[in-house]
C-alpha positions as CSV (number, residue, x, y, z in Angstrom):
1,X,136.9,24.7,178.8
2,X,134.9,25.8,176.1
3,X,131.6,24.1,175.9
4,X,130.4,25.3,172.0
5,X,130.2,22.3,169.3
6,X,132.9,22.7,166.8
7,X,131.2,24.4,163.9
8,X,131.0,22.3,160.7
9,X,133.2,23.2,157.2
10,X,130.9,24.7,154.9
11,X,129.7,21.9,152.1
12,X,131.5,23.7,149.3
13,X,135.1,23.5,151.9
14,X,134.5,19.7,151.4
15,X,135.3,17.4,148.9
16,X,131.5,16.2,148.1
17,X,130.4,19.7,148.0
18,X,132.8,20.6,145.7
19,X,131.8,17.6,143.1
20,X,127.8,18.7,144.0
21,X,128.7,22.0,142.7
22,X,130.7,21.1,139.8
23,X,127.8,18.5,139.1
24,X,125.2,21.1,139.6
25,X,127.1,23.6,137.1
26,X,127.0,20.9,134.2
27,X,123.8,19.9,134.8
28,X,123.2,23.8,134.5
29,X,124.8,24.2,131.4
30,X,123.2,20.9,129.7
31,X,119.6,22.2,130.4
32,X,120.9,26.1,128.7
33,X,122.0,24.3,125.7
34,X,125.3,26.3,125.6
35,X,127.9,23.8,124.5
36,X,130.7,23.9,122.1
37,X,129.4,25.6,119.2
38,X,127.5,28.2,120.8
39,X,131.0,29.0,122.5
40,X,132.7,28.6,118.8
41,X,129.5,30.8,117.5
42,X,130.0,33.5,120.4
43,X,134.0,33.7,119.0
44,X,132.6,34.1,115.9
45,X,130.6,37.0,116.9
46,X,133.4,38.9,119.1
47,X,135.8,38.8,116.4
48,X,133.6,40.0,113.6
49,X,132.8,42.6,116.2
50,X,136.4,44.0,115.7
51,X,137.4,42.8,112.1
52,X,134.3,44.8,110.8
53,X,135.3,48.0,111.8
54,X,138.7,47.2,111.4
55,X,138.7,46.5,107.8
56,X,135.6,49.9,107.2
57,X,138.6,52.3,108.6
58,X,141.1,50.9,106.8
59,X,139.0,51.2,103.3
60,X,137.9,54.6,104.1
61,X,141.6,55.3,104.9
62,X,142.3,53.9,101.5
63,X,139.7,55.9,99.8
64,X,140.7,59.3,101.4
65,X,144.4,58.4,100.3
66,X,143.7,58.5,96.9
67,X,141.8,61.7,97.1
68,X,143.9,62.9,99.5
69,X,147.3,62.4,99.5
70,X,150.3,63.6,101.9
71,X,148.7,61.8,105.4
72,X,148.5,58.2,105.5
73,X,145.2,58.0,106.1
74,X,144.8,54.4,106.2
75,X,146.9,53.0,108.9
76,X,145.5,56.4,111.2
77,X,141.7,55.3,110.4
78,X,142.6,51.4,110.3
79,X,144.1,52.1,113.8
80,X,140.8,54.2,114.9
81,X,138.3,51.2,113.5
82,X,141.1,48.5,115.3
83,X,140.2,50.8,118.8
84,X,136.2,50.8,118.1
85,X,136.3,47.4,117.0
86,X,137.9,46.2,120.8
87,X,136.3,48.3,122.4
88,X,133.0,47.2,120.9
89,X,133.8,43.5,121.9
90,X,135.0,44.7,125.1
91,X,131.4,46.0,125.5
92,X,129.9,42.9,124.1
93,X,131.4,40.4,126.5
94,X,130.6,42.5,129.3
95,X,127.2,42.6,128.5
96,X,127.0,38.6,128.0
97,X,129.0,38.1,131.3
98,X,126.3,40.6,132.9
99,X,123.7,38.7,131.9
100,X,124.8,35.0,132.8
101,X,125.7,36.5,136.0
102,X,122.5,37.8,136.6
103,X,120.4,34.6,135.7
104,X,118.3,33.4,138.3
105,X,119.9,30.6,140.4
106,X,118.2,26.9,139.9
107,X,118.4,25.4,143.6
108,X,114.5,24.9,143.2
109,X,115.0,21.8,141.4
């Protein structure tokens, strides 16, 4: 009846192309030299990211209190520096995800 070859499964549909990829990925990551502690380093960086202007808002807040009493100042601006503070690692881990995404494929080698 029908005269076509059967077309193949893509290699990443079969089992050996799935282990090719996964080897090709750690391979990948073994020649970028991001391992552990450039993950624990990149945690590091995000959450000073948000405690930074966390902890600025919240003495500022403080600060106005004292000289200007009859608001709580310092949970408003410790909740405005909380906001800048995610939104600022928001903005950071896009950019980082942007840019791995973005790197130029290795199937030369």
């Amino acid at each position: 009846m029908n005269d076509e070859p059967p077309i193949p499964p893509k290699p990443e549909a079969t089992l050996a192309g799935e282990i090719g990829a996964q080897a090709e990925r750690k391979l990948k990551a073994r020649r970028s030299k991001q391992g552990v502690w450039f993950g624990l380093g990149m945690m590091g960086l995000v959450g000073w990211s948000v405690v930074v202007p966390t902890l600025l808002g919240a003495a500022l807040g403080n600060w106005l209190d004292g000289h200007y009493p009859g608001h709580s100042w310092t949970l408003a601006l410790l909740m405005v520096g909380l906001v800048i503070g995610c939104l600022n690692a928001w903005h950071w881990v896009a950019k980082e995800d942007q840019e791995m995404r973005d790197e130029p494929k290795d199937d030369d080698e």
